[in-house]
N, C-alpha and C positions, 0 to 999 in steps of 0.2 A: 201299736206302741210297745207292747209288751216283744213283739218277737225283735222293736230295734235295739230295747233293751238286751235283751238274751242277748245278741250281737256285741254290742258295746260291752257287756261284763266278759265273752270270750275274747276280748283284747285286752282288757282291766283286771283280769287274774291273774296272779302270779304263776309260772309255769309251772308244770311237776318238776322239773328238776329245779327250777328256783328254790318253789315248798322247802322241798328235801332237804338242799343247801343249807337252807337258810334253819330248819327246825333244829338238824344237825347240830350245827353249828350252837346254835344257841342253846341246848344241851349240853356240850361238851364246855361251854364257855359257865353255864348256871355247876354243874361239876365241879368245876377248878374252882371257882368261887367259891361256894360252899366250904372245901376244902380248906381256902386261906381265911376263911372269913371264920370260920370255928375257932380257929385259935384266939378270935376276941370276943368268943362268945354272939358272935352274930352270925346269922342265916343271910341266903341272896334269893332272889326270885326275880323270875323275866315279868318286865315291864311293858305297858302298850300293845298295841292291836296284834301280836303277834298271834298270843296264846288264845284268839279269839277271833281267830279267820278270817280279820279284816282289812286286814292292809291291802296297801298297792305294790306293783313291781315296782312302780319306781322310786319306792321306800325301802331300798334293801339295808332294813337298820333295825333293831332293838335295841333297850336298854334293860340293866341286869339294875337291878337296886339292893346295896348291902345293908342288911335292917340290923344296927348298934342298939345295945343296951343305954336305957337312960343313964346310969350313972355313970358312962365317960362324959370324958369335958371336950367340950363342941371342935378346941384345937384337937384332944386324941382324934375327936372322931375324923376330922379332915386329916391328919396324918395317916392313920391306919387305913384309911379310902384311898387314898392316892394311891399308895405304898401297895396295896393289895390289887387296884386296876391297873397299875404299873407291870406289875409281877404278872398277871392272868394275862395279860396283851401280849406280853415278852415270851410267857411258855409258849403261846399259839403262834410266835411269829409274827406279830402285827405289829402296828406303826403306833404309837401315842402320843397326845400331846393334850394339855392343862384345857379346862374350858371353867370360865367363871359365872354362876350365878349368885346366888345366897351362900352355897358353898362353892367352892373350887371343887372338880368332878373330872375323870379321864377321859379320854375320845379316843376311840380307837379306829383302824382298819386291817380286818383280818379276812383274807380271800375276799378282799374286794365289797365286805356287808362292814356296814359301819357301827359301831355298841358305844353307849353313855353306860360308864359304870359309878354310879352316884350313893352315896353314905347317903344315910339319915335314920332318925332314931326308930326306937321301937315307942311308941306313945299308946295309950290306954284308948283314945278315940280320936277321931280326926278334930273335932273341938279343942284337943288337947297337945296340938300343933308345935314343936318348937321353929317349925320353917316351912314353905311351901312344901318341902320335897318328901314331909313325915306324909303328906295325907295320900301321896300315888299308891302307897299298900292298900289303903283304904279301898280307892279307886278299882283297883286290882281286882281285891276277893269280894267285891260285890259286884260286878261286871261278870268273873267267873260264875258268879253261883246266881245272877238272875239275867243275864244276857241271853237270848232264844237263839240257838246257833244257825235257827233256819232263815234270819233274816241277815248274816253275814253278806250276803253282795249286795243287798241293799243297802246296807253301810257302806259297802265299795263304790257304788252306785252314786251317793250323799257324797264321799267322798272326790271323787272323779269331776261329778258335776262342780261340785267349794273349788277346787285346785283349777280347774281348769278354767275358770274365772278371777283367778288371786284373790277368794276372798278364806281359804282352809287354812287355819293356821292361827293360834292364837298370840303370835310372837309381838313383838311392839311395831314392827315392821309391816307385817299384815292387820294385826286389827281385828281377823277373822273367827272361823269356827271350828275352834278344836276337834279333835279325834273326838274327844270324850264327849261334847256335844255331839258330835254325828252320833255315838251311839244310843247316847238318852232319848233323842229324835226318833229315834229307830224303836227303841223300846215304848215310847210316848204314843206315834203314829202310825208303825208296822210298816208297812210296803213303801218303798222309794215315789212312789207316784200319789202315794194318799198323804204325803208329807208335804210335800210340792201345793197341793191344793190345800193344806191346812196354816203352809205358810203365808200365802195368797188372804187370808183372813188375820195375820197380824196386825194390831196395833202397835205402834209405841208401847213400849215399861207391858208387854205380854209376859205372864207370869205360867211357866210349866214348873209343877210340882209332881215329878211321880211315883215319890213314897208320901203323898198328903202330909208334909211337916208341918202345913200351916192352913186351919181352918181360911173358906173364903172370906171371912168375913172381917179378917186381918190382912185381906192385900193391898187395902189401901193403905195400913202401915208399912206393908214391905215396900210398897211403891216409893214410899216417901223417904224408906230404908237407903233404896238403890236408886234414888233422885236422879242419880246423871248416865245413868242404864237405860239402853233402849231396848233390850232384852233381859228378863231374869227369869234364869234357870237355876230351883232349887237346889244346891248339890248333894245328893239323896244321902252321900257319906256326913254331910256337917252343915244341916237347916240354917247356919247363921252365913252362907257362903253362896253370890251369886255366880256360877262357872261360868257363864258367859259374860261378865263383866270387860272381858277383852273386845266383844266386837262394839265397834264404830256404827255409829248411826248409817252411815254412808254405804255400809257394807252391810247392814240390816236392809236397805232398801234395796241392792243390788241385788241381794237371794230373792227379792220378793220380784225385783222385774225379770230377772233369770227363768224366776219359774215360772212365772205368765207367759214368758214366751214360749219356752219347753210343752207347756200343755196345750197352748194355742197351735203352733208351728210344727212341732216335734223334730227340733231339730238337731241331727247328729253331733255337729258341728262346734253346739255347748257343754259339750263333753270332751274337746282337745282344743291346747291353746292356739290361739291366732296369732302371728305375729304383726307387729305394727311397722308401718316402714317408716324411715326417719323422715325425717321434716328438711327437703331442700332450704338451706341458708336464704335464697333469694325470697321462696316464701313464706319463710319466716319473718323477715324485714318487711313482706310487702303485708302481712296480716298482722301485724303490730301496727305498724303505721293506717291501717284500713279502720283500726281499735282506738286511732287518737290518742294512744297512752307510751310512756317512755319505762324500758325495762332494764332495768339493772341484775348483773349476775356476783355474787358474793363467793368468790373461790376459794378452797383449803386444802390444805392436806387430810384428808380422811381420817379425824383419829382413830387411833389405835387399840378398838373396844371393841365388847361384842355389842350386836346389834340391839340386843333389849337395854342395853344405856343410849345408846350413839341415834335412834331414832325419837326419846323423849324429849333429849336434846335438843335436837334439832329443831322442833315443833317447840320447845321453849324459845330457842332463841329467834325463832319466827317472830313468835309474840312479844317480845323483849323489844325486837326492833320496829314494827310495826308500832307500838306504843309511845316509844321514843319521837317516832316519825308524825305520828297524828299530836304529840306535843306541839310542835312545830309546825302543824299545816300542813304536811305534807299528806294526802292522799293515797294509803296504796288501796288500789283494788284487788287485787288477789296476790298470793305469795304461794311456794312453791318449793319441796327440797327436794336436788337430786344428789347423788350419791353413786360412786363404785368402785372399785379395789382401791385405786389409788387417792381419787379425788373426793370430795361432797362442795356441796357450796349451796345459795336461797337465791330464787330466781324472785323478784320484787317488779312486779307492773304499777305503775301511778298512776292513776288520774292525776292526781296536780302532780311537779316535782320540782317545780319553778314558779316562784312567789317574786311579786310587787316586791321594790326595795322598800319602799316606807310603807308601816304597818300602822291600825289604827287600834288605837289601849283605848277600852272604855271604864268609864272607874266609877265613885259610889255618884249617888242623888248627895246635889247640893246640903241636904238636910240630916243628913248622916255627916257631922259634924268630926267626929274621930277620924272616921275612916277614908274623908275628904282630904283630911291634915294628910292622913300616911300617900293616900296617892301623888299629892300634891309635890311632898319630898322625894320623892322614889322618881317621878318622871319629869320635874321641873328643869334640871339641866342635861337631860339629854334627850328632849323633847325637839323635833325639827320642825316643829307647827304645835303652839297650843302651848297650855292648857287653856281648855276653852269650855266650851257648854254647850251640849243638845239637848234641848231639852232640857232635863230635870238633874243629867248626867256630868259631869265632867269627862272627858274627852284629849288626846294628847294624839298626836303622829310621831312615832320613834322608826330610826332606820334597822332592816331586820339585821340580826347578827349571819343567819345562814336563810339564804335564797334559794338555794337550791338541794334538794334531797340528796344528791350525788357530796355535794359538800359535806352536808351532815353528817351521812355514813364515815367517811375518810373520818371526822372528827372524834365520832363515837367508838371506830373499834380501833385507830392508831392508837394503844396503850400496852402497857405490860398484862401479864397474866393476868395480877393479882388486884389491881384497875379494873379489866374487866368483868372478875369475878365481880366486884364492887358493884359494878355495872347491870349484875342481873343474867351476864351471859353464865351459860353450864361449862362447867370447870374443864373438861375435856375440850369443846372446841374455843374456850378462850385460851389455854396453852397454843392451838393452831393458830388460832388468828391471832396470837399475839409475836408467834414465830414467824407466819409469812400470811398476806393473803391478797389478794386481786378483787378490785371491783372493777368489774366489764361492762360497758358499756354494749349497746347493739353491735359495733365494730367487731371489739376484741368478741363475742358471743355467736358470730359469723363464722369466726375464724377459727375457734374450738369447736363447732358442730362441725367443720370440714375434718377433724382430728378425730372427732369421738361419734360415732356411731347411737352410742348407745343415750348419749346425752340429745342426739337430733328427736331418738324417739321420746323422748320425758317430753321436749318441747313440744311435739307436734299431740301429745296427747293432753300439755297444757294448753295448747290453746283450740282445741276441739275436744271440748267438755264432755264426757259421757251421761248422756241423758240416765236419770234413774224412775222419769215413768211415760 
């Protein structure tokens, strides 16, 4: 195992002349920086796995972070950030353009290596936060000053293995396991394979501390801290902070069956991705139909956001409409978002999606006096049979307003914007859907997998589940 290792990291290190490039580089870029950045009295410093041996080739990126003095106001300091990653990109020749999180921050491309030149303040301790992006210095000079440089490809290793199963990454998109976790891992359990086997021993809400912030005998308070955490890792910079709060239960369990198999099997092969082939139209139709259930596709124009809004989204409005639907009767069994440059849309499978015209209201026990009277007026004239009595109940047949889930949808998102805000949908794709949108039936859904490639392969991985044990 260890010599397939050794093999798999001489494919997974960065070249000497990448190295070179790339240290270069980000030297001459931390330079200029400093430079612009003195004149507001602030300092820069390279960010992430550069300055600590761990990255991968196919991360040819760093980020430079400009550390401002508390007393600018949070607009200076987004001005003078831009205005300074503007100017540092432009000396070197390179391409820029705006990226938004907490703050607005610059993106560059220079020789081909990609740099986030990001503001934020200078604060007394990570506790002492005015935004995400204060505590990465944090991060920084204690990773520098207790990270063990001799277990850097094990990190690669950690790395390589996450990425190459889509679960590395803690973005809203993935779900997954930060850089920053791969290295605590690293520092927690030492060697790439003694990790693997201690993962194998997780439970659910597993609690790694490895500066002891918190006596054991308080983790069942931190449990109950990080309730809807199925991992928590103390963040050694700021004990009141779980850093893995981003991964998904789902993608908890995916490292765990990953690396059952890696130790059982040893296989190369979990270490580069697979590609999946798309899903033929014809069986597509014929395993829906084989499922007994009826699938609808909800199509839009992709808004126009970065991804850590445009995927919380999504997944709200999953549950928005599902909600809506089980008001109704309607049955979905599972739901689905895909998404790519141009389009996104919710794939919706039903067990039921077609309901009886006449529906049966069951109302109080004769003996509840009040609240007999209210049913009584509420379904007396539009009652098609009844009122009447089972029992102890009063009883009515009314005809349903919407019979079929297909109807429903049309009804619930034909509205303006500001309607479906009203509605519960997230404000980004109620602008879309209230611009244009398509609901597809299995026809029209036939007919775009013939067109998109990449939407045949979401299906074919929707409906061939990945087992997770």
């Amino acid at each position: 195992m260890e010599k397939l290792l050794n093999q798999i990291l001489e494919e997974i290190r960065p070249s000497p002349e990448q190295e070179e490039k790339v240290k270069k580089l980000s030297e001459t870029f931390l330079e200029i920086t400093n430079q612009e950045a003195q004149k507001f009295d602030g300092t820069a410093i390279i960010a992430g796995s550069l300055t600590r041996d761990t990255w991968l080739p196919t991360k040819n990126e760093f980020d430079v972070f400009i550390i401002f003095p508390q007393n600018i106001t949070e607009k200076k300091l987004e001005e003078e950030g831009l205005k300074i990653g503007k100017k540092v990109i432009e000396k070197l020749k390179g391409k820029w353009e705006l990226q938004y999180a907490q703050h607005p921050y610059v993106r560059g491309t220079v020789k081909g290596v990609d740099v986030d030149i990001v503001p934020c303040y200078n604060v007394e301790s990570a506790e002492k936060i005015k935004s995400a992006v204060d505590r990465t210095p944090f991060h920084v000079r204690y990773l520098d000053k207790n990270f063990p440089r001799e277990l850097s490809d094990d990190v690669r290793l950690l790395k390589r293995f996450l990425q190459a199963n889509n679960i590395y990454g803690a973005d809203n998109k993935t779900e997954g396991f930060s850089g920053y976790i791969c290295e605590i891992l690293v520092m927690k359990y030492g060697k790439f394979l003694n990790i693997l086997k201690n993962v194998l021993k997780w439970k659910p809400r597993k609690i790694i501390d490895i500066e002891s912030h918190w006596d054991k005998e308080n983790y069942d308070l931190l449990r109950n801290q990080f309730s809807n955490d199925i991992l928590i890792v103390i963040d050694p910079v700021d004990k009141r902070r779980n850093a893995a709060a981003a991964i998904s239960a789902k993608n908890f369990y995916k490292f765990k069956k990953i690396a059952r198999e890696f130790l059982q099997i040893e296989k190369k092969s979990l270490f580069y991705e697979t590609g999946v082939k798309p899903l033929d139209e014809r069986d597509f139709a014929e395993k829906v139909e084989d499922r007994g259930t009826e699938v609808f596709f909800i199509k839009f124009k992709k808004p126009d956001v970065v991804d850590d809004i445009l995927y919380p989204q999504l997944r709200k409005f999953i549950n928005r409409l599902e909600s809506v639907l089980r008001d109704y009767e309607f049955n979905v069994l599972r739901s689905d978002y895909w998404t790519d440059e141009k389009n996104t849309g919710v794939l919706m499978e039903f067990e039921v999606s077609k309901l009886s015209v006449v529906n049966k209201r069951i109302g109080p026990e004769v003996f509840d006096l009040e609240n007999s009277l209210n049913f009584l007026q509420k379904y007396r004239k539009i009652a098609v049979n009844g009122p009447t009595i089972e029992g102890n109940n009063w009883i009515v047949e009314i005809n349903r307003q919407w019979k079929t889930a297909e109807d429903k949808l049309k009804e619930f998102l034909k509205d303006n914007k500001k309607s479906l805000e009203a509605k519960g949908i997230p404000n980004y794709i109620a602008k879309e859907i209230s611009s244009k949108f398509e609901l597809m039936d299995i026809k029209k859904i036939r007919k775009f997998m013939e067109k998109n490639k990449d939407f045949s392969i979401f299906l074919r991985k929707y409906l061939e589940m990945e087992k997770l044990v």
